[in-house]
C-alpha positions as CSV (number, residue, x, y, z in Angstrom):
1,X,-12.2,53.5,-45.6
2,X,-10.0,56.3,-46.9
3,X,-8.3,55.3,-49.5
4,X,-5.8,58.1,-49.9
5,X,-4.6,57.4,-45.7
6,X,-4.4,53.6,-46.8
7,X,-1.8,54.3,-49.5
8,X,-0.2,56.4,-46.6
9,X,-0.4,53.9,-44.3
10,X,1.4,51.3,-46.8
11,X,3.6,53.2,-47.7
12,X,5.4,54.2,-43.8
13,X,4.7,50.6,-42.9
14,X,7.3,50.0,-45.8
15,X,9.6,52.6,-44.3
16,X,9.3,51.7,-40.5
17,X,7.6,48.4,-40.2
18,X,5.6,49.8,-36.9
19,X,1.9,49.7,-37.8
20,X,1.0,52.8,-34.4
21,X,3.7,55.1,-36.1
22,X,2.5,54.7,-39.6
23,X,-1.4,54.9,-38.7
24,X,-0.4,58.6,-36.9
25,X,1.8,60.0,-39.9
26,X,-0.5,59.0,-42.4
27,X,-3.5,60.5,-40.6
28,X,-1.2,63.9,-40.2
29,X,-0.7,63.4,-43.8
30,X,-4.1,63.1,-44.7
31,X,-5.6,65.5,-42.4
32,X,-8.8,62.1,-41.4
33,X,-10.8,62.5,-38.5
34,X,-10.4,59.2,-36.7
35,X,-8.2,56.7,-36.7
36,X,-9.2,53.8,-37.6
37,X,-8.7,50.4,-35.4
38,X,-6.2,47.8,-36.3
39,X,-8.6,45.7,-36.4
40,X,-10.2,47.8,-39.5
41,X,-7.1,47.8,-41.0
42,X,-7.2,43.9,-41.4
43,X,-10.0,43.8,-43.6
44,X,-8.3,45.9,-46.0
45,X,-4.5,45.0,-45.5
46,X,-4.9,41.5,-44.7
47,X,-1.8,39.0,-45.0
48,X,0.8,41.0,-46.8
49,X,1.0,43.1,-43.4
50,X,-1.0,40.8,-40.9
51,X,2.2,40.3,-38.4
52,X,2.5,43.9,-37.7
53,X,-1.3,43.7,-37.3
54,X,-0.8,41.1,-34.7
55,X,-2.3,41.1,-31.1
56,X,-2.3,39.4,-27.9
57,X,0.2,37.0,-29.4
58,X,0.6,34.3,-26.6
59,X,-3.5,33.1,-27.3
60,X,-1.8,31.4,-29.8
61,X,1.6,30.9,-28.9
62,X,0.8,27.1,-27.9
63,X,-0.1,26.4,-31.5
64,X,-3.6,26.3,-30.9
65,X,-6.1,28.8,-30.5
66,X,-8.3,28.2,-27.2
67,X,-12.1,28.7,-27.1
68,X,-13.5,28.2,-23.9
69,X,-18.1,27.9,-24.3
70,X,-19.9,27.7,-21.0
71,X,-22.9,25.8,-20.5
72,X,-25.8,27.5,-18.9
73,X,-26.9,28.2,-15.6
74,X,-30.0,26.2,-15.2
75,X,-29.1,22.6,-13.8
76,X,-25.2,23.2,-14.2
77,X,-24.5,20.8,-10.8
78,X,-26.2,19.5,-8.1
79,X,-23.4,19.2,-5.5
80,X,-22.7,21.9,-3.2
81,X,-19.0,21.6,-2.1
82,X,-18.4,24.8,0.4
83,X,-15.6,26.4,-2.1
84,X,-17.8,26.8,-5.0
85,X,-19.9,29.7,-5.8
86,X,-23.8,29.3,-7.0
87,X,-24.9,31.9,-8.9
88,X,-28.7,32.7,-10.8
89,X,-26.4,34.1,-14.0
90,X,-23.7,31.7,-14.6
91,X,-23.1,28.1,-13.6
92,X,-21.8,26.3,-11.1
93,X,-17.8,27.7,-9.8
94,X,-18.4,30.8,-11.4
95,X,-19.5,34.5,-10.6
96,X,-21.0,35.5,-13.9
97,X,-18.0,38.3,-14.1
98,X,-15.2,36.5,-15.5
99,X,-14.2,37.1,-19.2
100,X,-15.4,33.9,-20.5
101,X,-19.0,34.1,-18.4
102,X,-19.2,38.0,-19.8
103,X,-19.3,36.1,-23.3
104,X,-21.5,33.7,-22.4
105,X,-23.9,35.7,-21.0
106,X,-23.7,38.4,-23.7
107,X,-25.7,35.3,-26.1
108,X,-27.7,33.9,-23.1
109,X,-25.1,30.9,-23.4
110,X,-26.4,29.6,-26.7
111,X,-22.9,27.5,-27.4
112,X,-23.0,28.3,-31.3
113,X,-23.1,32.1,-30.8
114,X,-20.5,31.4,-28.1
115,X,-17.7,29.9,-30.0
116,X,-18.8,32.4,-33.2
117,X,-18.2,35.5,-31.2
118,X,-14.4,33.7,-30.1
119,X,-13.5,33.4,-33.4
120,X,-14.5,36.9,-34.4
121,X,-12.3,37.8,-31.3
122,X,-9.4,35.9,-32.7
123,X,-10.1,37.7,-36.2
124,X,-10.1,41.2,-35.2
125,X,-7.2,40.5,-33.4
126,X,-5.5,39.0,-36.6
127,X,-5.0,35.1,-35.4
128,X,-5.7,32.5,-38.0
129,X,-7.7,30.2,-35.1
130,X,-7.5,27.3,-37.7
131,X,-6.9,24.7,-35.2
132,X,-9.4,25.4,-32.1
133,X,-8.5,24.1,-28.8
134,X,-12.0,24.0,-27.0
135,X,-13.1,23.7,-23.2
136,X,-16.7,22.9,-22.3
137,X,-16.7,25.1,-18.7
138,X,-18.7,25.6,-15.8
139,X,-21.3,22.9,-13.6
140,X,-20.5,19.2,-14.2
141,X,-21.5,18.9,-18.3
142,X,-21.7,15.5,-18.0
143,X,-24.5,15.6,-15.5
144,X,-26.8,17.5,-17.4
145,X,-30.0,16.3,-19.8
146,X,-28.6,14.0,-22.5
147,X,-30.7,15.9,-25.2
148,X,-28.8,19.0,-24.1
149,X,-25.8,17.8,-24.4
150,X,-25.7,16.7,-27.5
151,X,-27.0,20.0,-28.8
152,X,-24.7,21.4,-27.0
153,X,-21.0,19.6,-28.6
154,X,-23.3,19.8,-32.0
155,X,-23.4,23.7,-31.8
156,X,-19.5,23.9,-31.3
157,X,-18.8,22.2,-34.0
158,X,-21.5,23.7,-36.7
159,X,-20.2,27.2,-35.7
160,X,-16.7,25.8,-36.5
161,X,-17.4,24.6,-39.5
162,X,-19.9,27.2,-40.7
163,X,-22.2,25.0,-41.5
164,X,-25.1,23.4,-39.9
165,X,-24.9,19.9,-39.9
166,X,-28.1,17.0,-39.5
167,X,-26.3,15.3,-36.6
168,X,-23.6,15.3,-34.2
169,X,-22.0,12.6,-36.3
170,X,-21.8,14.7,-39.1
171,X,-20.6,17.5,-37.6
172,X,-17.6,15.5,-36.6
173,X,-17.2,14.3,-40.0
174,X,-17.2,17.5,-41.8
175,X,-14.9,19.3,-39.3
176,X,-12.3,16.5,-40.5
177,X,-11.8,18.6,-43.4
178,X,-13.1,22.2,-42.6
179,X,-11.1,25.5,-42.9
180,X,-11.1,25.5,-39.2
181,X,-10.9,22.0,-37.2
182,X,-11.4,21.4,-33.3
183,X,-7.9,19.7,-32.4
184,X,-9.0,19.1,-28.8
185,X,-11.8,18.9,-26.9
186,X,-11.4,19.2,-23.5
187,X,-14.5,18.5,-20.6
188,X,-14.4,19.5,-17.3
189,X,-15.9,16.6,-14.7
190,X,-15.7,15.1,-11.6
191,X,-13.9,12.2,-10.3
192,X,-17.0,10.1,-9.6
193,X,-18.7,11.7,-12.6
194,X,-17.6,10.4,-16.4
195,X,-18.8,8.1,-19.2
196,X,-16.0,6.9,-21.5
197,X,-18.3,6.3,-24.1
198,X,-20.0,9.0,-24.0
199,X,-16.7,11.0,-24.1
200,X,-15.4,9.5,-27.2
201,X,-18.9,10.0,-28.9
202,X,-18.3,13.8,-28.5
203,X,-14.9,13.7,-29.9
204,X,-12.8,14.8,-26.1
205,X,-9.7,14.2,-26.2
206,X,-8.6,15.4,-22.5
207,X,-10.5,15.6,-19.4
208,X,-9.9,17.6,-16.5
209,X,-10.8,16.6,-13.2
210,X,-11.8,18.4,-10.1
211,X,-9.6,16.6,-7.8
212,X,-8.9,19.7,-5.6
213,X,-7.0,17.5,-2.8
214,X,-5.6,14.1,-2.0
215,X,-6.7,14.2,1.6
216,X,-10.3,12.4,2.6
217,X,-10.6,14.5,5.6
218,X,-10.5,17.5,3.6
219,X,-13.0,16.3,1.0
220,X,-15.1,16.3,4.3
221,X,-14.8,19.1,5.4
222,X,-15.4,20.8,2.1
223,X,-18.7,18.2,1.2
224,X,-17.5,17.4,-1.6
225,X,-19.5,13.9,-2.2
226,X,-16.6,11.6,-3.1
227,X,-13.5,10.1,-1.6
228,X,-10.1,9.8,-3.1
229,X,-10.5,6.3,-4.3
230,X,-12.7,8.0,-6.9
231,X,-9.8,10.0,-8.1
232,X,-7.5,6.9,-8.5
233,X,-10.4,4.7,-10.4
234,X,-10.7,7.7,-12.9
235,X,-7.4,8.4,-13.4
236,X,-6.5,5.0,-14.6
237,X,-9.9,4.4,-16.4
238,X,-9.6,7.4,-18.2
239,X,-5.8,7.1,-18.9
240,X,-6.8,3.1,-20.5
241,X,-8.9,4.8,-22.6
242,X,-6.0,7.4,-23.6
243,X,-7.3,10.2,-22.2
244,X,-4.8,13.0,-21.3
245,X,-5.4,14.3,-17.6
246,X,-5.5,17.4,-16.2
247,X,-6.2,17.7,-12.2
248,X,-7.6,20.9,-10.8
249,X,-5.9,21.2,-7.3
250,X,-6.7,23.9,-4.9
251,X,-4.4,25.4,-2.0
252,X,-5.5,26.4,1.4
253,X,-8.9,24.4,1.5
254,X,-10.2,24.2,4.9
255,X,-8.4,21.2,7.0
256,X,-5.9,21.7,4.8
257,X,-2.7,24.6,5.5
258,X,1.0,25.1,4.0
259,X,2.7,22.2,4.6
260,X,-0.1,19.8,3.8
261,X,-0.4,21.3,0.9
262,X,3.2,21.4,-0.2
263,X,3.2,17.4,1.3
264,X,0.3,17.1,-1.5
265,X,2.1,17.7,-4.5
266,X,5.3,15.8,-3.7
267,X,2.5,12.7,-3.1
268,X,0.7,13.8,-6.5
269,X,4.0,12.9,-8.1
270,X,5.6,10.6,-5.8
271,X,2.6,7.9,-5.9
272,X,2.1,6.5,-9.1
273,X,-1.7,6.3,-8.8
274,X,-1.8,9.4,-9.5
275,X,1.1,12.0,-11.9
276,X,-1.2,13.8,-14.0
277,X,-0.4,15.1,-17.6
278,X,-1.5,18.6,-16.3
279,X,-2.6,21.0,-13.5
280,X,-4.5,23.9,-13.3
281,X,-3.5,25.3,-9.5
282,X,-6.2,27.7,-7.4
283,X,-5.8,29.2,-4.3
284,X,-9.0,29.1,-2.3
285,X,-11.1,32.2,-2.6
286,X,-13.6,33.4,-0.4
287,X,-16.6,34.2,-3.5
288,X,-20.1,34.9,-2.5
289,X,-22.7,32.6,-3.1
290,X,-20.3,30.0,-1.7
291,X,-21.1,28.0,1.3
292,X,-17.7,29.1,3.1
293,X,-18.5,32.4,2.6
294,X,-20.4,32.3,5.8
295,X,-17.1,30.3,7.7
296,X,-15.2,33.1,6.3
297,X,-17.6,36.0,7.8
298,X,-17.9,34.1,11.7
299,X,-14.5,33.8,12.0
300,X,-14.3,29.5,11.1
301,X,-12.2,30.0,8.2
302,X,-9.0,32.0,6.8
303,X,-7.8,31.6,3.1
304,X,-4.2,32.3,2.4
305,X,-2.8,35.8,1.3
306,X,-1.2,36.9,-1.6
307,X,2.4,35.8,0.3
308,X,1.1,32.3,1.4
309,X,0.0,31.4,-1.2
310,X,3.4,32.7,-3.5
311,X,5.5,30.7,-1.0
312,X,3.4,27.9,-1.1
313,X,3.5,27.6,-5.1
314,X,7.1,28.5,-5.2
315,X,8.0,25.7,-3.2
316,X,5.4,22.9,-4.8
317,X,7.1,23.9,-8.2
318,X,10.9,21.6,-6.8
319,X,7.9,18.7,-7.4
320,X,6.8,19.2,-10.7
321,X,8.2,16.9,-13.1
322,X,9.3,17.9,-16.4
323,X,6.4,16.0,-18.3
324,X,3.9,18.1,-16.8
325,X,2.3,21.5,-18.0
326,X,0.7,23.8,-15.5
327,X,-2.0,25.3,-17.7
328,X,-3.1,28.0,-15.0
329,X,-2.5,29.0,-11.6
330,X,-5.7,31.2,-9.7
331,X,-8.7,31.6,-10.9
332,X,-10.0,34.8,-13.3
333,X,-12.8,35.9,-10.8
334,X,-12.6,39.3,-10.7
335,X,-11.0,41.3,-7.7
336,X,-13.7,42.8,-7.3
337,X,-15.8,40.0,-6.4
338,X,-13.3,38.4,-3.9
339,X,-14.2,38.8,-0.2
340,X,-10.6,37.0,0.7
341,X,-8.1,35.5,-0.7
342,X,-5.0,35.9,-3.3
343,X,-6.0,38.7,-5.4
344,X,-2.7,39.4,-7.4
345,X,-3.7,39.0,-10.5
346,X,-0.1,38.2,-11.7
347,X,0.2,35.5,-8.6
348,X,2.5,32.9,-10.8
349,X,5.1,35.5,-12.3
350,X,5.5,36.3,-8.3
351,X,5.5,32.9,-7.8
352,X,8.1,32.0,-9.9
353,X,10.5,35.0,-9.3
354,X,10.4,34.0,-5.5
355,X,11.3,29.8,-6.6
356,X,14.5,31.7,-8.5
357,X,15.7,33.3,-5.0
358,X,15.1,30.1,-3.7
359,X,17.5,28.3,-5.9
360,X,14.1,26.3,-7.7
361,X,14.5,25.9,-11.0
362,X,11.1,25.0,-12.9
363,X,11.1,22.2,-15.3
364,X,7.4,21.9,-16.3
365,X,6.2,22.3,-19.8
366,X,5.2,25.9,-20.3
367,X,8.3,27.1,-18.7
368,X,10.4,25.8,-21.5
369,X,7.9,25.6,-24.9
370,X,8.9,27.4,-27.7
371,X,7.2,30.4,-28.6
372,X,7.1,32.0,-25.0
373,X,10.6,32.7,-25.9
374,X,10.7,34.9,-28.5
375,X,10.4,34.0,-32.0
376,X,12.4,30.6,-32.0
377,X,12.9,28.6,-35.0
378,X,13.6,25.2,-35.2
379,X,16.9,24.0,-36.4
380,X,17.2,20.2,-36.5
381,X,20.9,20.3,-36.2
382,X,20.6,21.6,-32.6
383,X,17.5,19.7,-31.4
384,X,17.6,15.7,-30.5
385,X,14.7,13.5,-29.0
386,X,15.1,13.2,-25.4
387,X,12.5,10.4,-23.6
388,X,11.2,10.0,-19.8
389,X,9.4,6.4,-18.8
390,X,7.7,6.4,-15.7
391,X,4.8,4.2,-14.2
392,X,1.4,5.4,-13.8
393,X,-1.6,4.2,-12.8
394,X,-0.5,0.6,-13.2
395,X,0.8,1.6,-16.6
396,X,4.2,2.4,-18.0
397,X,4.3,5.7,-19.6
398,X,6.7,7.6,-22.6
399,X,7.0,11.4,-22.8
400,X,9.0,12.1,-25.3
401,X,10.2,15.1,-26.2
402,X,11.8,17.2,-28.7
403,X,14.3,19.6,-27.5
404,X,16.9,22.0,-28.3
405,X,20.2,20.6,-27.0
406,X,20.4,22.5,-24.0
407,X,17.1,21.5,-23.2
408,X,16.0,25.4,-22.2
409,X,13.3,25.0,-25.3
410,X,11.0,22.1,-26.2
411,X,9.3,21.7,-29.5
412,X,6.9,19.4,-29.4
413,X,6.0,16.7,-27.5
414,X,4.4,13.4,-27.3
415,X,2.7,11.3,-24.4
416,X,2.7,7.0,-25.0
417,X,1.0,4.6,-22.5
418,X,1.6,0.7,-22.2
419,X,-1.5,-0.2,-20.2
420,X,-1.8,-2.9,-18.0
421,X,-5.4,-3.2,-19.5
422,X,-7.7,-0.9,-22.2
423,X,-10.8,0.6,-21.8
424,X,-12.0,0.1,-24.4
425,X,-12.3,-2.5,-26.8
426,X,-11.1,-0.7,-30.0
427,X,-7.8,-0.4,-29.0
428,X,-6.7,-3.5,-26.6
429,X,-3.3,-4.8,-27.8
430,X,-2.5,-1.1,-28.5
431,X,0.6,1.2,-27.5
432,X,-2.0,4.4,-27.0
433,X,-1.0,7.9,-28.0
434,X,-2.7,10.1,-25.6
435,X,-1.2,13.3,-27.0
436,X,0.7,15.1,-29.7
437,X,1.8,18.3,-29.5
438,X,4.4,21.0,-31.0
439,X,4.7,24.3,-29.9
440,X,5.8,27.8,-31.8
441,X,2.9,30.4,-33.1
442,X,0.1,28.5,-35.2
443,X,0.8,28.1,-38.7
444,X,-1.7,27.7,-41.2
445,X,-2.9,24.3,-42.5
446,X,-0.8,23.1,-45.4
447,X,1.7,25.9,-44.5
448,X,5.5,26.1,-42.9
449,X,6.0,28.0,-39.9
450,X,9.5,28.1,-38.0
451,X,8.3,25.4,-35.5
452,X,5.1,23.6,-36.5
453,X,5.1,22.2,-40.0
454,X,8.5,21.2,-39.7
455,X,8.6,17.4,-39.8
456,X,8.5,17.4,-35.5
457,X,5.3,15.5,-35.2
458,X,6.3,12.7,-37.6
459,X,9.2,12.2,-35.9
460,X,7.8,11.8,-32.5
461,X,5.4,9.1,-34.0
462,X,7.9,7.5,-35.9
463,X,9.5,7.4,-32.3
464,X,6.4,6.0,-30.3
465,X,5.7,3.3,-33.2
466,X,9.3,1.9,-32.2
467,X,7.9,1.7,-28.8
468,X,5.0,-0.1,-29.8
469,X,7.2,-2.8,-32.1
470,X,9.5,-3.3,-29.1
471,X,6.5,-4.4,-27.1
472,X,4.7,-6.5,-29.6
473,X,1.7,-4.1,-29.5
474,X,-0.3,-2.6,-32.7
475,X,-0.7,1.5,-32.2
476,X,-3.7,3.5,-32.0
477,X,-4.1,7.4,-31.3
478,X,-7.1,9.2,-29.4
479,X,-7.4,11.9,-32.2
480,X,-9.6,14.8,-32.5
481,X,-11.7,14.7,-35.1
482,X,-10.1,18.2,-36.6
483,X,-6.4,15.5,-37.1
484,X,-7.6,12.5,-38.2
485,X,-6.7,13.3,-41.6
486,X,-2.5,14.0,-40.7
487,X,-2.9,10.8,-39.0
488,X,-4.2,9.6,-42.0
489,X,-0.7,10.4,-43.9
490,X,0.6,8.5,-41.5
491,X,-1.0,5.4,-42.3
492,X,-3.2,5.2,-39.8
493,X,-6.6,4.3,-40.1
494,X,-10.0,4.9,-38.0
495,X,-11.3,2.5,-36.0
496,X,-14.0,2.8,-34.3
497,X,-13.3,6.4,-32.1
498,X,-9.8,5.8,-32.6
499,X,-7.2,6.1,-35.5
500,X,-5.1,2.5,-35.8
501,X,-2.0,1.6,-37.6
502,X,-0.9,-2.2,-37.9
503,X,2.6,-2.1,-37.3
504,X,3.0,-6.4,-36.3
């Protein structure tokens, strides 16, 4: 590259600080043909000028840095619930078209490539992606050929660590002290579909279920191959084993219309059986390749509009507690490859402006997390611990929370369950930490950033460990593998799947 534009380019980054004004006077100034990409610029500039660099900022705003790899077409699922779209190039509930099946596709859904071309994403676009939050998408994963499977996690976490390991066990092991570390692993399933074993062998720490409705008639009508008892059984086996829980619940199913639908999520919260830890929210879409297409074109079946399904989601939102974190509403299937159905793209801002006019005030996670409101720093002067207990599925559970004092911005977070009984052996007689979490951009490994870093983490666990004393019960923590060594510094030790600290 040019060096005589890059000294120009340092030197009106010194003067103005704005990386598009410098890059145009100093290729005036040096009369260069093409201006080069920010993304160019990074190779050569690197950290003395990366936050002016700096794009798409919220991928990382949570303090991780998502990768979403999708498994490949070819024996993806074997139900055929009417919603869901089959498709020769992608699998199961997806078109092909959506950003993450684009990249998949792009390297014939080899895994390794997948989560190698992510991180080159996040490089270009000046993220450090140190600590990966990954999501195995598309079919039911846990369905498919055990040999493949394994392959599968094994790839994510070679291309993590750069380095091709002899087995899935020592993949894990080396991404417990790699440059980058997987700090969640997250696998979609069914109710009626999951192996806690098997889960904690790969290293997941949340699972997200495709509950879709709590109405049996429904899952009827929509052939979906399991009843809600399923959902119940799941939820609290998965939650013994300290599983966080994320529900996928869909709006304007057939059987289903408005005021079911808002009854449905003052239930979901209402009945303990059920209060998941998260939701992703879809409004039915009319796709093709879906069994309800063919409802949709004679006339048998009508999905809501871009207003419905606003009012519908505005009004849900009164129910949403503040320990919950709605991680998406609507799907990203293209417009273009929508028959009918909501096809604002920006559904939740509209959403949300519409709950404001009618006086509902959202309290869920995302809402309120620091870093989606500007750059926030943490002051512990004007930031306390704040706690909700609440029962759940026959357990009592702690989310506590660190919060500014005015409670408009939360810090971190942490999730505690008092079982009634464990799932698994390792950790009976345990208080179970099921998730820790603080907000603000991510910061480096080993470095201080204005939120994470800070000594927020510590303090939640210190927190949950009184919890555990108070109720005579040791503590253990469903860790990813990329954390085991801060819980380490903690004192805790692993034990089997699990890290363990003796506190009795």
């Amino acid at each position: 590259m040019n060096s005589e534009f890059i000294r120009a380019v340092v030197k009106y980054l010194e003067l103005y600080g704005d990386i598009d004004r410098a890059k145009r006077l100093a290729a005036s100034e040096t009369k260069i043909d093409r201006i080069p990409k920010n993304s160019e610029l990074y190779s050569v500039l690197r950290d003395r000028y990366r936050d002016l660099l700096f794009r798409k900022p919220s991928r990382t705003l949570s303090g991780v840095a998502p990768v979403a790899v999708m498994v490949k077409p070819q024996g993806s699922c074997r139900w055929k619930c009417s919603y869901c779209p089959a498709s020769s190039i992608a699998p199961k509930s997806y078109t092909g078209y959506e950003p993450t099946s684009l990249r998949a596709r792009a390297v014939n859904y080899d895994p390794y490539q997948q989560v190698k071309t992510r991180l080159h994403h996040y490089e270009i676009q000046n993220h450090y992606a140190q600590k990966l939050d990954v999501i195995v998408m598309g079919g039911t994963f846990l369905e498919m050929d055990r040999d493949y499977k394994e392959y599968f996690i094994k790839s994510i976490y070679d291309a993590v660590n750069n380095y091709i390991s002899e087995d899935l066990e020592s993949a894990k092991r080396y991404n417990e002290t790699a440059d980058r570390r997987v700090v969640g692993l997250t696998i979609e399933t069914r109710p009626d579909v999951y192996d806690i074993e098997e889960l904690l062998y790969y290293g997941a720490t949340k699972i997200e279920l495709g509950v879709q409705t709590l109405y049996d008639d429904v899952y009827e009508k929509i052939q979906r191959g399991h009843k809600l008892d399923a959902v119940i059984s799941s939820t609290k086996e998965l939650k013994n084993a300290g599983y966080k829980i994320l529900y996928h619940m869909m709006l304007g199913l057939p059987g289903s219309d408005p005021d079911r639908d808002i009854e449905m999520f003052k239930i979901l919260f209402e009945d303990p059986r059920f209060r998941p830890d998260m939701l992703k929210i879809y409004p039915t879409l009319v796709v093709p390749g879906a069994p309800l297409y063919l409802d949709y074109r004679a006339g048998l079946y009508k999905p809501y509009d871009d207003d419905t399904a606003a009012e519908v989601l505005a009004k849900i939102f009164k129910y949403i507690p503040r320990y919950v974190r709605i991680q998406r509403i609507n799907r990203d299937i293209p417009s273009h490859k929508i028959e009918a159905g909501v096809k604002r793209a920006n559904i939740r801002e509209i959403a949300t402006d519409l709950a404001t006019k009618l006086g509902i005030h959202l309290e869920e996670i995302r809402a309120n997390e620091a870093g989606r409101k500007g750059e926030i720093e943490y002051d512990p002067d004007r930031a306390k611990i704040y706690e909700i207990k609440y029962e759940a599925s026959d357990g009592i559970e702690y989310f506590i929370s660190m919060e500014s004092l005015d409670r408009e911005l939360i810090y971190g977070f942490l999730r505690l369950r008092l079982p009634d009984k464990w799932s698994v052996d390792d950790i009976k007689n345990t208080a179970i930490v099921r998730e820790l979490h603080v907000y603000g951009k991510e910061t480096r490994i080993g470095e201080v950033g204005k939120v994470q870093h800070r000594g927020i983490g510590k303090r939640l666990m210190a927190r949950a460990e009184e919890i555990a004393i108070s109720n005579n019960l040791n503590i253990s923590v469903i860790s990813a593998v990329g954390v085991r060594e801060y819980y380490r510094k903690l004192g805790y030790r692993l034990v089997g799947r699990y890290m363990f600290k003796n506190l009795l």
